[in-house]
N, C-alpha and C positions, 0 to 999 in steps of 0.2 A: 467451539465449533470445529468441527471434522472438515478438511478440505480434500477432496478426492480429485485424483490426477483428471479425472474426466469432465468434473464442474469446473476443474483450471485451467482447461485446454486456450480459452482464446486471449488472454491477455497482452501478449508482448503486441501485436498486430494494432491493437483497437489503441494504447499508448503511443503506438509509432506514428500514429494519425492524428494524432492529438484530442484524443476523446480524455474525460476525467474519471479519477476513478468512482468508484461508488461506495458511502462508507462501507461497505460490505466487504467491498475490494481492499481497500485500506487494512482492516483487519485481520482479511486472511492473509494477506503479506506480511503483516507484524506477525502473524501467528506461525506460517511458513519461516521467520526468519529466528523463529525461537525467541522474541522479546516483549519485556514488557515495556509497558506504553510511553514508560521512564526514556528506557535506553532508545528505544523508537522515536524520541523528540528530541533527545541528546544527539542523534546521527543527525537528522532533519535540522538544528539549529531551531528547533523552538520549544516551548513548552512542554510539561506534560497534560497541563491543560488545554493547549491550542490543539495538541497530537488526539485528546479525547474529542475535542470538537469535531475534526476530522470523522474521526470512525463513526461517532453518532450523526454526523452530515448538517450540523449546526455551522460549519462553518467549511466552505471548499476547500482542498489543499494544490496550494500554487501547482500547475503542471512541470516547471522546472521543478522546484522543490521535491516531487513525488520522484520525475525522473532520474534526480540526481540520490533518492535518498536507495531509490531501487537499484541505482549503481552500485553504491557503495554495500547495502548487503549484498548485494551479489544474486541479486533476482530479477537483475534486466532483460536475461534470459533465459528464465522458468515460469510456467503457463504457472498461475494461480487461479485465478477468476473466479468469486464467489459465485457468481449468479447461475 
């Protein structure tokens, strides 16, 4: 999946309000941060099968947990947004 600056425009806003991401959303942040699903559950403190639940939307990902893992790549402050 191709993520264009213009489909990424609203993310940091609609997180600061406490909305969840969407697996959609989930994805193209791993995918903006250059990792696989591995190292993406490795940061997050879970699985790499809890981290695929996430992205397929089988399973919510905690709102700290998301916001803390978007800290730590360093995409707290880069618009993503799949939708």
């Amino acid at each position: 999946m191709i993520i264009t600056q213009a489909r990424a425009a609203r993310v940091v806003s609609a997180y600061e309000m406490g909305d969840s991401p969407s697996p959609a959303d989930i994805r193209a942040a791993r995918d903006r941060a250059g990792l696989t699903q591995q190292q993406a559950a490795e940061l997050a403190g879970v699985d790499r099968g809890t981290w695929a639940r996430y992205e397929i939307g089988m399973r919510p990902i905690p709102l700290p947990t998301w916001r803390y893992w978007l800290h730590i790549v360093g995409l707290e402050r880069i618009p993503f947004r799949a939708r």
